[in-house]
C-alpha positions as CSV (number, residue, x, y, z in Angstrom):
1,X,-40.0,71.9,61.3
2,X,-43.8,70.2,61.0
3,X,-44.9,72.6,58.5
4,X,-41.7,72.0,56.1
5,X,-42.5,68.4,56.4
6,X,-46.2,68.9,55.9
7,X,-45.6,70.8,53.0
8,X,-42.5,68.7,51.3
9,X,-45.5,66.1,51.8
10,X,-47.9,68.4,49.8
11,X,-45.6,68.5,47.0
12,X,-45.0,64.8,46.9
13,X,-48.3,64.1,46.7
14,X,-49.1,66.3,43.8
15,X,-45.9,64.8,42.1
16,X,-47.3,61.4,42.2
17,X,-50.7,62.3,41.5
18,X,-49.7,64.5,38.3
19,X,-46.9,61.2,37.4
20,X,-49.9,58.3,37.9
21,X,-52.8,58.6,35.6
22,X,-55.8,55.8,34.5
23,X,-53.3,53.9,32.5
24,X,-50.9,53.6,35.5
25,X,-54.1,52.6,37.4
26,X,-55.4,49.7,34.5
27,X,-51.6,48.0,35.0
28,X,-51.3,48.7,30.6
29,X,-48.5,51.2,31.1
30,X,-46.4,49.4,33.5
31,X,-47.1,45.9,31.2
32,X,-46.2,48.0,28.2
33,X,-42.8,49.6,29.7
34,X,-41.8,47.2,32.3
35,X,-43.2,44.1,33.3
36,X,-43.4,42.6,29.6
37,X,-39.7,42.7,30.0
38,X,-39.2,40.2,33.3
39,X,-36.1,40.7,35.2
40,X,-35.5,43.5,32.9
41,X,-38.4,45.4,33.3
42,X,-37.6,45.3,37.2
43,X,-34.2,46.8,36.7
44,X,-36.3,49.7,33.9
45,X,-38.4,50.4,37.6
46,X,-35.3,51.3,39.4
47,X,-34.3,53.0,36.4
48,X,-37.3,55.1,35.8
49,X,-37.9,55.5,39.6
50,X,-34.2,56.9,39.9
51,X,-35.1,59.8,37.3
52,X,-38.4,60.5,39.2
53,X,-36.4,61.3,42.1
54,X,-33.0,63.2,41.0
55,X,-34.4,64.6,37.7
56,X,-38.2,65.9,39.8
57,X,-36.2,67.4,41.9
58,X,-33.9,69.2,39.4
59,X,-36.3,70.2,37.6
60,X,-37.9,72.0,40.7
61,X,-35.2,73.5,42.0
62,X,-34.2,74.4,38.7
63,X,-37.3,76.5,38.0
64,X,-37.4,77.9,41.3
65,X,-34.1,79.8,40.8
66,X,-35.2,80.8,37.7
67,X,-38.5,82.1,38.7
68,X,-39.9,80.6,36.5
69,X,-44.0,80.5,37.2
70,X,-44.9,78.7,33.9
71,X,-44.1,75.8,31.7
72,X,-43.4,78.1,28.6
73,X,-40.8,80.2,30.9
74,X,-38.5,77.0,31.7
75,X,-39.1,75.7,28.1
76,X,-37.4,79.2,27.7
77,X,-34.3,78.4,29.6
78,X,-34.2,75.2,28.5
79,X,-35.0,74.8,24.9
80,X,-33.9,79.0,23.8
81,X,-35.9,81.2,22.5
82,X,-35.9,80.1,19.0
83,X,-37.1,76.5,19.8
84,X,-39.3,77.4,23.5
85,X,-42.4,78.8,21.4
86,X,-42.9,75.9,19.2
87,X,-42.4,73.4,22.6
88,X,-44.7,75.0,24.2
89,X,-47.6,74.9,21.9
90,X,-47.1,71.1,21.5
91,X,-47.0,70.5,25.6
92,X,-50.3,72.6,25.5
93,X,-51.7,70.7,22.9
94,X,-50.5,67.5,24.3
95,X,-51.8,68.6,28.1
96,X,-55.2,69.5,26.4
97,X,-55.4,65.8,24.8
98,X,-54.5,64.3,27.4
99,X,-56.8,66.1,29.8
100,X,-59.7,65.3,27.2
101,X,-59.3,61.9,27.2
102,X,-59.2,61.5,30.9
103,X,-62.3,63.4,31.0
104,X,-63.8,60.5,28.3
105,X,-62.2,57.9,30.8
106,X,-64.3,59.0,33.9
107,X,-67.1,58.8,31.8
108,X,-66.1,55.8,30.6
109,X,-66.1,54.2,34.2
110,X,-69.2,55.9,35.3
111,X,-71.0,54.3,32.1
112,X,-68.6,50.7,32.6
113,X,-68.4,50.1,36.2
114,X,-71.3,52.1,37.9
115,X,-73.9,51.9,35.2
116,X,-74.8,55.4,34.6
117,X,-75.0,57.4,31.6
118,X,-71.3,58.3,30.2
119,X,-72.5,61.9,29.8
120,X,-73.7,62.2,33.0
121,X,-70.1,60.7,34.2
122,X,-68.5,63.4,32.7
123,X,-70.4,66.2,34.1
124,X,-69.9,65.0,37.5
125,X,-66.0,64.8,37.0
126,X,-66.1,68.1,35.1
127,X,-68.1,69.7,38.3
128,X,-65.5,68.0,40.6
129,X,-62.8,69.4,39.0
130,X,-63.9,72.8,38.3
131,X,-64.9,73.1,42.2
132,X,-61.3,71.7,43.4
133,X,-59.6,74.1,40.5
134,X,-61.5,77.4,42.5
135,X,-59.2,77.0,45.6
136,X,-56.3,77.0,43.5
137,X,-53.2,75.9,45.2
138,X,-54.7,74.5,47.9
139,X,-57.6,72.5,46.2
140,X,-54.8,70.6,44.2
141,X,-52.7,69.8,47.4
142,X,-56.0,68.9,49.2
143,X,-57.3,66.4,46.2
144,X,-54.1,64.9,45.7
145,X,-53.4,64.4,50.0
146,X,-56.6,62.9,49.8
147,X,-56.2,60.5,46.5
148,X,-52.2,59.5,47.0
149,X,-52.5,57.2,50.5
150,X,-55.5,55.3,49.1
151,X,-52.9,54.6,45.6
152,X,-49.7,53.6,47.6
153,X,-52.0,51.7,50.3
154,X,-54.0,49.9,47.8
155,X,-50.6,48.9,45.7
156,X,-49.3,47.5,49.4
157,X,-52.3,45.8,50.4
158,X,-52.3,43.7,47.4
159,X,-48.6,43.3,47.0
160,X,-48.7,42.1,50.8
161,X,-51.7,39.7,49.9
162,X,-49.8,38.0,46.9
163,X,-46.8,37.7,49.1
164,X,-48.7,35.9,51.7
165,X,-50.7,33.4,49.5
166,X,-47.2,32.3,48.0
167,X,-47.4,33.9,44.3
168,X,-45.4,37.1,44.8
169,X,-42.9,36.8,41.5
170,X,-44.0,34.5,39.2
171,X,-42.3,32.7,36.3
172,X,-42.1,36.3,34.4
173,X,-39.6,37.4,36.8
174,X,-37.5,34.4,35.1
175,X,-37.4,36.2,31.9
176,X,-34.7,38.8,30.6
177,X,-35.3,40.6,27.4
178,X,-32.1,42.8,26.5
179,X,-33.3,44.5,23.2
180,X,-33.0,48.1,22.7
181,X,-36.6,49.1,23.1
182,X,-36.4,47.0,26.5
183,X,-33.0,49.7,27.4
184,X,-35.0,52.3,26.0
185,X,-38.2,51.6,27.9
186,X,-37.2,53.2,31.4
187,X,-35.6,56.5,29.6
188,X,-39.1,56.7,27.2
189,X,-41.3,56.4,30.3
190,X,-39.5,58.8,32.6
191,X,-39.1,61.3,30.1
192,X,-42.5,61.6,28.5
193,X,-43.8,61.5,32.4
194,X,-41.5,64.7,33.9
195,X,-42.1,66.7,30.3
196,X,-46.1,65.9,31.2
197,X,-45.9,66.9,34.9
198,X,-43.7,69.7,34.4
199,X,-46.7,72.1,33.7
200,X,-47.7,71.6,37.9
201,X,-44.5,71.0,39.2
202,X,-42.4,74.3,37.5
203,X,-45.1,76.6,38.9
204,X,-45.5,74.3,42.4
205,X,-41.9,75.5,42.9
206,X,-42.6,78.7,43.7
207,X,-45.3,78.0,46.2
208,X,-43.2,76.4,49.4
209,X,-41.4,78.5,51.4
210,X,-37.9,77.5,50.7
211,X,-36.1,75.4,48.4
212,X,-35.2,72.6,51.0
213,X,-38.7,71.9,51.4
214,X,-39.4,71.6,47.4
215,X,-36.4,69.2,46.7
216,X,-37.3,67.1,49.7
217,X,-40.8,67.1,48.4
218,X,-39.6,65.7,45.0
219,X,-37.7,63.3,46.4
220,X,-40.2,62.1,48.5
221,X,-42.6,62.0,45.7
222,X,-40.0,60.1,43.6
223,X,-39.7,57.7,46.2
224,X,-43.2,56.7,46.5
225,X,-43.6,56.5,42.5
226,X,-40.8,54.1,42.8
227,X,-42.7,52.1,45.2
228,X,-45.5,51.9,43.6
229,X,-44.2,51.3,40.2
230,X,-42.0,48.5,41.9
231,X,-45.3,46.8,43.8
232,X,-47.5,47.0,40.3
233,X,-45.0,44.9,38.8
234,X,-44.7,42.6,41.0
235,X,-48.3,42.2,41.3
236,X,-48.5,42.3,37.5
237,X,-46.0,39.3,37.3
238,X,-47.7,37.2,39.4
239,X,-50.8,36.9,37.0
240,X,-49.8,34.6,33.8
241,X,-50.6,36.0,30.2
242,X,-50.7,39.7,31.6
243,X,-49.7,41.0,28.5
244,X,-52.6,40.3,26.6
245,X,-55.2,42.1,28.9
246,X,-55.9,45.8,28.3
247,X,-57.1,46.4,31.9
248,X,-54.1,43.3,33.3
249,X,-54.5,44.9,36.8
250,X,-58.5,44.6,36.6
251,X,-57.9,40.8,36.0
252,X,-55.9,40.5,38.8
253,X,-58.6,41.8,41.4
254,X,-61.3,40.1,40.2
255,X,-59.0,37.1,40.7
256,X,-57.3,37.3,43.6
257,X,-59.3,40.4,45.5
258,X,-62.8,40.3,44.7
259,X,-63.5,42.2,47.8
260,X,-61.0,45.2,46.8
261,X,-62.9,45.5,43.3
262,X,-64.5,48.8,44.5
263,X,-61.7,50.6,45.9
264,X,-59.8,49.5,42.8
265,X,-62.6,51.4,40.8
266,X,-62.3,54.1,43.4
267,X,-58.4,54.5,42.8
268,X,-58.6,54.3,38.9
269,X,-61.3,57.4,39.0
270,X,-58.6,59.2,42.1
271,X,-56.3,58.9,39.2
272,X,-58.0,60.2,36.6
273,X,-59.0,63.2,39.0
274,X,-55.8,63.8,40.0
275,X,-54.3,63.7,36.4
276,X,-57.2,66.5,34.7
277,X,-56.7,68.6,38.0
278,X,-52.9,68.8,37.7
279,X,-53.6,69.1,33.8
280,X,-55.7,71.8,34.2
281,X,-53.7,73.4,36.6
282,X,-50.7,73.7,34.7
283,X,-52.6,74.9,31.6
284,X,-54.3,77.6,34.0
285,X,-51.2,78.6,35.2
286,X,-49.5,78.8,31.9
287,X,-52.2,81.3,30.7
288,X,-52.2,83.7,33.5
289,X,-48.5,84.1,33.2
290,X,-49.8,85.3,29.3
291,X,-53.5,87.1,29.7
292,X,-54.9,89.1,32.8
293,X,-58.3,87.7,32.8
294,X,-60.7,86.0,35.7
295,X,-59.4,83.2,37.3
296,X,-63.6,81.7,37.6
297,X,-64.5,83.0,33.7
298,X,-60.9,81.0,32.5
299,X,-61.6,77.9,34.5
300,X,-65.2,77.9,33.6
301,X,-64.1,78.6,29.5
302,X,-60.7,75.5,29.7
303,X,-63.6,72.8,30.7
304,X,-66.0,73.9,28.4
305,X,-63.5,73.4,25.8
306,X,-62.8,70.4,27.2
307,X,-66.0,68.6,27.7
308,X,-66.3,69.4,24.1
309,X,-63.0,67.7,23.2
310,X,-63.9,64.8,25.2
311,X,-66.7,64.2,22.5
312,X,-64.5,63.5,19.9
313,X,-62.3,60.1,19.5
314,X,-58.7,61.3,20.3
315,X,-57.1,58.1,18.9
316,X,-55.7,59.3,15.3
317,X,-54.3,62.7,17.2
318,X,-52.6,61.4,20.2
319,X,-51.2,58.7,17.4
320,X,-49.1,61.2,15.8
321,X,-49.0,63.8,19.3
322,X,-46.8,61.0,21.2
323,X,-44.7,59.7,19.5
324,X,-43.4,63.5,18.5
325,X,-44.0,64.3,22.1
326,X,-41.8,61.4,22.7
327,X,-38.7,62.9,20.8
328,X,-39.3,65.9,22.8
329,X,-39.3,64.4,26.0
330,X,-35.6,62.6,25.1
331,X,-34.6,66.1,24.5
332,X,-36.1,67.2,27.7
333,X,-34.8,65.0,29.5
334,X,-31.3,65.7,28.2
335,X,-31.5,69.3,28.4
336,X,-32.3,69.0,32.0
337,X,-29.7,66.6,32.5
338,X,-26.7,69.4,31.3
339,X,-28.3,72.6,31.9
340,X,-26.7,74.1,34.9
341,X,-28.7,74.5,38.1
342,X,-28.3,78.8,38.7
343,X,-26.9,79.9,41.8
């Protein structure tokens, strides 16, 4: 009975970790889809938190019964065969972006926060990573076990503090915006999020032992993304004119937690971790499902390539990659919604 917990815990923490990435930890994403919305955006969190949980675990179960043990085999069975190969090279290419620019991120707060050279930032992350990736299965649940209770502890520590001092709320909560991109806003983020985290979680599946343990996990991951999602906004509308900060949550610390500034920096750089592991991961996964080759040489090749891409200024490629990815992910999201779950 401890074990099933221990490892629906696993998976919830990978879930989370794969779902919360550097612009979850800078407060932009949650000011961008929720907050900026008041009331609103509160109702988008339940919204969004709601899909986490029923749609994770869907998907999971889902792929399990399929066996499916990459992201282009579900694509398969959800998208067809006609439309699955053309998916599938726009999640990889999407996954490889994304993982670049987290990459440039960590370097970013080595070079930013710690004072060291950006370069020598992203070695250090890369060497992180590529050690954590050679365990495999059990390097990602270790990382992310590790990385997950600092993220919901920190977002309930600083929740708490607010609430205590007497500015939990704020007179954003006051506000209700009901235009369509304020409906759309929970849907958008939801979608593009379980399309990004599918790569870990459809191959994750197969790992537990049975397929109680992998819905409970998702659940349970779903649960705590709610949670956290739910105390970052809060948080966020306590602090007036958050909307015109790029880091809004950095603002907040310095303000109200000066003393938490270096766990905060310690959480932004467990996200970005967590998020180029899980990337890396799925994309690892997705390949050895295609190519018999060396797990070590293929790790060793995917961050070469992508210390290289982190060179380069990703801005004018992920501009056109997501909103198209965006589309995708409605579709996704649909597809997973009516697709039957096989018996």
């Amino acid at each position: 009975m401890w074990k099933k917990w221990s490892e629906a815990w696993q998976i919830a923490a990978v879930y989370v970790g794969t779902v919360v990435g550097a612009g979850f930890a800078t407060g932009k994403e949650i000011v961008e889809f929720f907050t900026q919305y008041g009331t609103f955006g509160t109702i988008g969190v339940i919204i969004s938190g709601s899909l986490f949980t029923w749609m994770g675990a869907r998907m999971m179960v889902m792929a399990r019964r399929i066996g499916a043990v990459s992201y282009e085999q579900f694509n398969r069975y959800l998208f067809g065969n006609v439309m699955s190969p053309l998916v599938t090279m726009m999640m990889t290419a999407m996954i490889m972006g994304v993982v670049a620019v987290m990459i440039a991120g960590a370097g970013a707060v080595f070079e930013e926060q710690l004072g060291l050279s950006k370069q020598a930032g992203i070695m250090i992350t890369l060497c992180l990573s590529l050690v954590v990736m050679l365990y495999d299965i059990k390097g990602l649940f270790s990382v992310n076990a590790l990385v997950v209770p600092i993220m919901v502890l920190f977002s309930a520590i600083v929740l708490f503090k607010l609430f205590v001092m007497g500015k939990w709320g704020g007179e954003g909560s006051m506000t209700i915006d009901h235009s369509l991109k304020a409906f759309l806003a929970p849907l958008s983020y939801a979608a593009f999020n379980l399309a990004m985290a599918q790569p870990v979680l459809v191959p994750l599946a197969q790992e537990a032992d049975d397929e109680t343990t992998v819905r409970r996990g998702a659940m349970i991951g779903g649960v705590l993304l709610t949670g956290i999602l739910l105390s970052s906004h809060f948080v966020l509308l306590s602090f007036p004119h958050v909307i015109s900060y790029d880091i809004p949550m950095a603002e907040v610390v310095r303000s109200f937690f000066s003393l938490f500034y270096w766990v905060y920096i310690l959480v932004i750089y467990g996200e970005i971790l967590t998020s180029i592991i899980g990337g890396a991961f799925g994309l690892q996964r997705q390949f050895r499902a295609m190519f018999s080759v060396s797990n070590s040489l293929f790790l060793i090749a995917l961050f070469a390539l992508l210390y290289a891409a982190s060179l380069f200024r990703y801005s004018s490629l992920l501009s056109f990659l997501y909103p198209l990815f965006g589309y995708i992910s409605f579709v996704f999201l649909l597809l997973l919604c009516v697709r039957k779950v096989p018996k």
